[in-house]
C-alpha positions as CSV (number, residue, x, y, z in Angstrom):
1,X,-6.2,29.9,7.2
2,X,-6.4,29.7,3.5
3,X,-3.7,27.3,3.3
4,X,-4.8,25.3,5.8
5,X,-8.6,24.8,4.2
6,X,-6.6,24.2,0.6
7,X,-4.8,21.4,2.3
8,X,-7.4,19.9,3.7
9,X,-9.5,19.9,0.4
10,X,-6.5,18.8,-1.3
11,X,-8.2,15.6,-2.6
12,X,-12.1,16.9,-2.4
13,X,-13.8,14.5,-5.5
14,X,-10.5,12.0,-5.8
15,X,-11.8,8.7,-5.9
16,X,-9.6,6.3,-4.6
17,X,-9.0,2.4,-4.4
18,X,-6.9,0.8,-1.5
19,X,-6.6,-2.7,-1.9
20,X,-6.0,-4.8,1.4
21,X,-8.1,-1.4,3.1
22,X,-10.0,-3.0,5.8
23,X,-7.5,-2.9,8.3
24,X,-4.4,-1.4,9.6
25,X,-2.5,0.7,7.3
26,X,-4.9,0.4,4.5
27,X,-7.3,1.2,7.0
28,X,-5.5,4.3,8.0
29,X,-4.5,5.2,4.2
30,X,-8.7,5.0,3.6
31,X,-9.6,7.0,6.6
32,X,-6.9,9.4,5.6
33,X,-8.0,10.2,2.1
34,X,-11.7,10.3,3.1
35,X,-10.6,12.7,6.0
36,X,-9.4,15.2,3.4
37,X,-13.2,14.6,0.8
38,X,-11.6,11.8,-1.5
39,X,-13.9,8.9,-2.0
40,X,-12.7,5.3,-1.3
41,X,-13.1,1.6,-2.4
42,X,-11.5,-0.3,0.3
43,X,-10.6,-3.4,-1.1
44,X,-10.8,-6.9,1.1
45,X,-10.2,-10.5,0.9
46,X,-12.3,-12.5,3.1
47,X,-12.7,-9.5,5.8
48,X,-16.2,-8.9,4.6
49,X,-17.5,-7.5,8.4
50,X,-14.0,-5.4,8.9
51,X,-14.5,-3.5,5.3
52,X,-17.8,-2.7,6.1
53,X,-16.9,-1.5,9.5
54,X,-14.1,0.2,8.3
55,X,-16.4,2.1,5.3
56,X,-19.0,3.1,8.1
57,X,-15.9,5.0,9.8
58,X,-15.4,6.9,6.9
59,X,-15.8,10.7,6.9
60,X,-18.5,11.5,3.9
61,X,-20.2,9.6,1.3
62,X,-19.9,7.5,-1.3
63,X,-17.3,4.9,-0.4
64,X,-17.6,1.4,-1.1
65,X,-16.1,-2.2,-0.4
66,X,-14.8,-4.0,-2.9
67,X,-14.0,-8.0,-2.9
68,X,-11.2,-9.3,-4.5
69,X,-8.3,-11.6,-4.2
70,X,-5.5,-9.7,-5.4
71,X,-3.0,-12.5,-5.9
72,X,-5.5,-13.6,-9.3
73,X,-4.0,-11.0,-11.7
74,X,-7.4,-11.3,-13.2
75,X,-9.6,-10.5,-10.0
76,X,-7.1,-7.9,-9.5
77,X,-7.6,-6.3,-13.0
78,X,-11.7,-6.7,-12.4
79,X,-10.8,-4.8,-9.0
80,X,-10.0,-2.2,-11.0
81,X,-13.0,-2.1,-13.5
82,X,-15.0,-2.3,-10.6
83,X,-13.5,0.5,-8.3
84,X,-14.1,2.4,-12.2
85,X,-17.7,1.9,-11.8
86,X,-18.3,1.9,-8.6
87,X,-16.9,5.3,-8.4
88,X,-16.8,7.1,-11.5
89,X,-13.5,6.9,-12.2
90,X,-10.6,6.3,-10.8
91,X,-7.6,8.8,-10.3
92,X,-5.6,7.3,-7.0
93,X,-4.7,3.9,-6.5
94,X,-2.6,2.6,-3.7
95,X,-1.6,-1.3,-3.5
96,X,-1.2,-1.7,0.0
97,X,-2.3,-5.6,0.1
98,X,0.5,-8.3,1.2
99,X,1.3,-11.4,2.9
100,X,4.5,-12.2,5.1
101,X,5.0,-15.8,5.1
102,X,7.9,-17.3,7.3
103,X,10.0,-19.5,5.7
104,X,13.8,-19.4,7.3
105,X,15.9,-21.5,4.4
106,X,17.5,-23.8,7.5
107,X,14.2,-25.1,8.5
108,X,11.6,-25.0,5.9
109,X,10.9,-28.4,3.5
110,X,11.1,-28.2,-0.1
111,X,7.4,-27.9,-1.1
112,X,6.4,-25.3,1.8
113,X,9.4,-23.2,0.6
114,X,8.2,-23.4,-2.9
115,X,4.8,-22.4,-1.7
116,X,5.5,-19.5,0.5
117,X,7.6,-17.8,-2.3
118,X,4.6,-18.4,-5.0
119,X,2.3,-16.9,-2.7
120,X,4.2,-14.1,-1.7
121,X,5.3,-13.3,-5.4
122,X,1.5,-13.7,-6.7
123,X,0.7,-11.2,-3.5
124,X,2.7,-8.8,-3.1
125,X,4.0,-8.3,-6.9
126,X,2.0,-9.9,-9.3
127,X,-1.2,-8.9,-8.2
128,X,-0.1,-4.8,-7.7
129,X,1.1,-5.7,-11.5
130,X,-1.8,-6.0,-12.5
131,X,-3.9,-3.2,-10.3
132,X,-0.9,-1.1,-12.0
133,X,-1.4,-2.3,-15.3
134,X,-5.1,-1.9,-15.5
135,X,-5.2,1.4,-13.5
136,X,-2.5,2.6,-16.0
137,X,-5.0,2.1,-18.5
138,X,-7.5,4.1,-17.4
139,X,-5.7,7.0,-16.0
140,X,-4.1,7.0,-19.6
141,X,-7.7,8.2,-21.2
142,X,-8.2,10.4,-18.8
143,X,-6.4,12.9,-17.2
144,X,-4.2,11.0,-15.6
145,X,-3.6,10.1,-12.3
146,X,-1.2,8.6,-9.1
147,X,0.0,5.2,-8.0
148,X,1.8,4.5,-4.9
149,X,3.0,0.9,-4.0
150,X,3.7,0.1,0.3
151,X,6.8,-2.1,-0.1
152,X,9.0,-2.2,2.7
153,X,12.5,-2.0,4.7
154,X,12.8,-5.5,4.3
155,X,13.4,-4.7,0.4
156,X,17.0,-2.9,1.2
157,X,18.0,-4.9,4.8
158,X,16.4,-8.4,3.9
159,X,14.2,-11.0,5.3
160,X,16.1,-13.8,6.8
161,X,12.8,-15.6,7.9
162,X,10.3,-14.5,4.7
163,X,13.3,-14.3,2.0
164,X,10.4,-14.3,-0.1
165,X,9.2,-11.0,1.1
166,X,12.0,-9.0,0.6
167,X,12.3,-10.5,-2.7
168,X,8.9,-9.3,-3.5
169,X,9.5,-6.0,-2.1
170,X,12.8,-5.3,-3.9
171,X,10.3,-6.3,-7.3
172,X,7.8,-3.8,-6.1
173,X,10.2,-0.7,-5.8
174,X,12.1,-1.8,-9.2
175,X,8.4,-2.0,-10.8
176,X,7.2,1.0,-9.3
177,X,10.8,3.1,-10.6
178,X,10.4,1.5,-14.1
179,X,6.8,2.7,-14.2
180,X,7.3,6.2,-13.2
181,X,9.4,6.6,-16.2
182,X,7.4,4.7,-19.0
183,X,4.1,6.8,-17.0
184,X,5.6,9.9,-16.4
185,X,4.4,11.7,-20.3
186,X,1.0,10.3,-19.3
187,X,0.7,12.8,-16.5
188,X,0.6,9.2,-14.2
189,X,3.2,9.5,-11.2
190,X,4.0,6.7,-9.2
191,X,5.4,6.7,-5.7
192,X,6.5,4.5,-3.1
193,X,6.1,3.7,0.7
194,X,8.4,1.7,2.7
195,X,7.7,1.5,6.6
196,X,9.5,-0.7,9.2
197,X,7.3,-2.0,11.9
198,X,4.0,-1.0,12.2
199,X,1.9,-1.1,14.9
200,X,-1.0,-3.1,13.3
201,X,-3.2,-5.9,14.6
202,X,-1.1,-8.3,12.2
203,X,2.2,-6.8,14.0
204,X,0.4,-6.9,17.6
205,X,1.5,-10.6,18.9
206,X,5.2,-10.3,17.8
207,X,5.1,-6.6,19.7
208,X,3.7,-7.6,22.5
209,X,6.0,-10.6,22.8
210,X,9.3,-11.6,24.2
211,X,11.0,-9.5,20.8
212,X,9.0,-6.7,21.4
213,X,11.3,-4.1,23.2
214,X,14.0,-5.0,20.6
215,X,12.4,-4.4,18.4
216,X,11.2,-1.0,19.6
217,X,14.9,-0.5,20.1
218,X,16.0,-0.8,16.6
219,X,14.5,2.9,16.4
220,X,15.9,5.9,18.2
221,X,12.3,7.3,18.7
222,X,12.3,3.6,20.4
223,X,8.9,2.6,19.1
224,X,7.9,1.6,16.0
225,X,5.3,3.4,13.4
226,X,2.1,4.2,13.3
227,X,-0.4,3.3,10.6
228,X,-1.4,7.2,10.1
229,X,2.4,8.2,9.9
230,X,2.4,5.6,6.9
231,X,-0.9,7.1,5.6
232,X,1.0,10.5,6.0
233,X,3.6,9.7,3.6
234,X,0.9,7.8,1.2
235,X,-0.9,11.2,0.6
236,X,2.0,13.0,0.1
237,X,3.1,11.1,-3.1
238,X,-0.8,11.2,-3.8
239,X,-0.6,15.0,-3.9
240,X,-0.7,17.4,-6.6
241,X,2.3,19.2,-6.1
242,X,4.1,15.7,-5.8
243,X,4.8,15.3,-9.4
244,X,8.6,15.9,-9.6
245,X,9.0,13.2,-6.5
246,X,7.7,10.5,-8.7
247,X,9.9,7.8,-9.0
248,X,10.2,8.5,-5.1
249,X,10.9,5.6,-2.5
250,X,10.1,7.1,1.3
251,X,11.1,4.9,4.5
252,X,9.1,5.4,7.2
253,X,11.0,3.2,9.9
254,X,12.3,5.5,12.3
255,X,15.5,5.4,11.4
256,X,15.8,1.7,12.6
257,X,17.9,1.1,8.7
258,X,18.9,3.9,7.1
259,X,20.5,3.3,2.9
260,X,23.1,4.8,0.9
């Protein structure tokens, strides 16, 4: 019984930013770190009425949305600052915003293929740059703190129609690697998250569609994941007692691609 009320107070005053929070896994990564006492900043876009929602779900007090567009390294850094003040400080951050934009190379014109890759670069690795970079500051003064980056399966097996994707993935887990060595004497550990498919409202149409079963298929469990499975694995690096597994990539696909 002891055990069991340590775990669940394992993050009891953590205050915690999730960037891209108002829905799906970030959703489930915020309702998963208020669930055990942390206090969130849920981080949005444009979903102004889904953070909101998704803050008024929350177990406890104290949370708060955030808006930012995370592909500006600078309204990324000011993400930061503000998460800082917002809640007091800042110990866990988890850069779960990203974009997947299709973009085969047989079929997309020049200027939409140069597009797609700048947007997905500035999302999904420039911007979590910069939350990192920032963070890193802070947690440097202080006592130090964790960082855990959702890349993706795509990152090893590759993205034949979003090339630019598994690119930036690949970048995010050779960032996140690289930082857990330079922000390891800083008492700063830095973790990552790689899921498959996810059963998400942004996944929802392709599931449901003609693909859907085979994709369901590429697992043995023969579905695909769930967002709190991916929250699961989030905490985990998040936790004290997590410290030697920084550096630490963990898939969470169902065994649908397994690496050497």
């Amino acid at each position: 019984m002891r055990r069991q009320i340590h775990q669940m107070m394992q993050f009891n005053g953590k205050r915690v930013l999730v960037t891209g929070g108002s829905r799906g896994i970030g959703a489930a990564i915020a309702r998963a770190f208020a669930g055990q006492g942390a206090r969130v900043a849920i981080n949005y876009r444009s979903g102004q009425a889904a953070a909101k929602a998704c803050v008024g779900e929350l177990t406890g007090k104290g949370h708060v949305t955030l808006q930012a567009d995370v592909s500006d390294p600078g309204q990324a850094a000011s993400l930061v600052d503000d998460a800082i003040a917002a809640l007091g400080g800042l110990d866990i951050v988890v850069n779960n915003a990203g974009v997947f934009l299709s973009h085969p190379i047989t079929s997309t014109k020049t200027d939409d293929w140069n597009m797609a890759w700048r947007q997905t670069i500035d999302t999904n690795l420039i911007g979590p740059a910069a939350v990192c970079h920032r963070a890193a500051q802070h947690m440097m003064r202080s006592r130090g703190g964790r960082i855990v980056n959702v890349s993706s399966r795509g990152a090893f097996r590759g993205e034949p129609d979003g090339p630019a994707y598994g690119a930036s993935k690949a970048g995010l887990n050779a960032m996140s690697q690289s930082l857990a060595v330079a922000l390891a004497p800083h008492n700063i550990f830095v973790g990552v998250v790689a899921p498959g498919f996810v059963e998400t409202d942004m996944a929802a149409e392709l599931l449901e569609g003609a693909e859907g079963d085979a994709i369901r298929a590429q697992s043995p469990l023969g579905r695909v994941a769930r967002p709190e499975e991916v929250a699961h694995a989030v905490l985990f690096l998040a936790s004290d007692g997590a410290e030697f597994s920084t550096g630490t990539i963990i898939d969470v696909n169902g065994a649908s691609y397994l690496r050497s």
